[in-house]
C-alpha positions, 0 to 999 in steps of 0.5 A, a space after each residue: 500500500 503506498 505510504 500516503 494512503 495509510 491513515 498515518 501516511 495522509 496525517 502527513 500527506 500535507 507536506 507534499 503540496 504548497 496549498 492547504 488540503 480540506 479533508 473531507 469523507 468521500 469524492 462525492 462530498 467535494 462537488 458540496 465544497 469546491 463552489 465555497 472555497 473559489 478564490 482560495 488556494 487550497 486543495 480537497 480530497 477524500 479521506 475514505 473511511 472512518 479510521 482515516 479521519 481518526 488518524 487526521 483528526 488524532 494528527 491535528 490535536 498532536 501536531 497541529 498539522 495545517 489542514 481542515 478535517 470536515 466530518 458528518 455529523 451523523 448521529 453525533 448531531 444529537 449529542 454534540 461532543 466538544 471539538 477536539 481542534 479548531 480545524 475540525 469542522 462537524 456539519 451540523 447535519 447528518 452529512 453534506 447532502 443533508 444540506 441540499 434540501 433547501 427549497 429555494 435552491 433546489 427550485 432554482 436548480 429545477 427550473 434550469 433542468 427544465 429549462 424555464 426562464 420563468 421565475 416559479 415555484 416548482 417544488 415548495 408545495 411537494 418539498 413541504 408535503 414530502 418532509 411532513 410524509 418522512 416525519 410521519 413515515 420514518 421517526 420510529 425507524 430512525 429512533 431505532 437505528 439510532 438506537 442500533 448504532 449505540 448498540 454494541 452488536 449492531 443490527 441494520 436498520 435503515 437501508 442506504 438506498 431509499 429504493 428498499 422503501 419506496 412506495 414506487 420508484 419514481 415516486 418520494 412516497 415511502 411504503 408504510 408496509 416495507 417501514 413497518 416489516 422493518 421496524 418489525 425486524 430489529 425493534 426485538 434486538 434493541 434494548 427498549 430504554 436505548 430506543 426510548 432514549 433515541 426517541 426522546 432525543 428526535 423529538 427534541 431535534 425536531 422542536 427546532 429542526 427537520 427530518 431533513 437534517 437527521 436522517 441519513 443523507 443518501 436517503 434524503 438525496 435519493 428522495 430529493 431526486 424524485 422530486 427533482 425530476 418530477 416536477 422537471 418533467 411536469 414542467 418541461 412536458 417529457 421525462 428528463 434523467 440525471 447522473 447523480 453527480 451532476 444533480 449533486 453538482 448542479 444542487 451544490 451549486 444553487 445551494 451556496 448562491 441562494 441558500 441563507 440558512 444559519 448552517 450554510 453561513 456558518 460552515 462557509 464561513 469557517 471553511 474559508 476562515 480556517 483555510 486562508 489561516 492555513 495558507 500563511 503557514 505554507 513557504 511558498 505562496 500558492 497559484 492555483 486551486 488544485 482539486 483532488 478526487 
């Protein structure tokens, strides 16, 4: 294995380029990040896997190395835990495509697909209807796997493909029937005060927060997907289709223009922050933005 591709090798990978490097989960999650930091020299590359952001998060609180290590929130959101150096960023959502569900932006993202140039609300009212749908369908399920996740023998719960729960696949709708099959499976597993605990928790989540925000990202981009399309098509007159990247990235993209929510400032800003912190403590002033997948 080559030596920067151990968890210990990318602790120091930072001394082979002249700009900072965000670390961040996977490939996917640079297409969220790259629009946030134009105009920064600096580069963004996936860590792959949990005992590689270990091993970077471990290296920054022992030697201050000078990169930013971005994180999911996952579940954690719940119970937030200090953070262990400032240039450990932990989303405040369940992870990056948590973050795309903003109705403005991804109307605007619509329109385009479609090819609108009228300024219309395409996906407010079924983006509204949808979240009220996923909160009624899926609060116990993702008590459980909340639950689940603390456990020491973990079941699965919740798939990673909203497929597995749809009532059709070309619809958002999920089937209360393949819900209820699930939860069937796996509530006899969990301990019952886990799972009271985990319950507790959502619903304080959800006193000030969204279903959106906790529930596991490929779920809600898969769902978001649908509406997307939808009402694409509906607009346009005839079924349109996407690559998943390029509805990630078309998304990503809106999102930062028209987005205004307290997360999205927020992160920004500390994304920028820390990286032009970082780019004083580099010898040789860099050029160029480089991006690494």
């Amino acid at each position: 294995m080559p030596f920067t591709r151990t968890p210990k090798g990318l602790a120091v990978k930072w001394r082979f380029h002249q700009v900072p490097t965000i670390w961040v989960e996977g490939p996917t999650d640079i297409f969220f990040y790259e629009p946030i930091t134009d105009g920064i020299p600096c580069r963004i590359e996936a860590f792959h896997g949990a005992e590689n952001a270990r091993a970077l998060v471990q290296a920054l609180v022992d030697h201050d190395h000078p990169y930013v290590v971005i994180l999911d929130g996952d579940y954690e959101i719940l119970k937030p835990s200090p953070n262990p150096h400032r240039c450990v960023l932990v989303l405040p959502r369940y992870s990056f495509e948590n973050f795309l569900w903003e109705h403005v932006s991804v109307n605007r993202a619509c329109l385009r697909h479609a090819r609108c140039g009228e300024n219309k609300d395409l996906v407010g009212a079924e983006m509204q209807r949808v979240t009220q749908h996923l909160k009624q369908a899926l609060l116990h399920a993702v008590a459980l796997d909340i639950a689940a996740r603390r456990s020491p023998s973990p079941p699965a719960v919740l798939p990673d493909k909203i497929e597995n729960l749809l009532l059709d696949h070309s619809r958002p709708d999920v089937d209360p029937e393949k819900v209820a099959a699930l939860v069937a499976v796996v509530e006899g597993q969990l301990d019952p005060k886990a799972v009271e605990a985990a319950q507790t928790e959502v619903k304080g989540f959800l006193r000030d927060r969204c279903i959106t925000h906790l529930l596991k990202g490929h779920l809600v981009l898969g769902v978001l997907r649908r509406i997307f399309l939808r009402a694409a098509a509906k607009e346009s007159g005839s079924n349109t289709s996407i690559p998943n990247d390029a509805l990630t990235q078309i998304l990503a993209d809106m999102v930062w223009r028209h987005c205004q929510s307290n997360d999205h400032k927020l992160l920004k800003r500390a994304v920028r922050s820390e990286t032009r912190n970082l780019i004083s403590r580099y010898p040789t002033p860099p050029q160029s933005v480089v991006l690494s997948v």
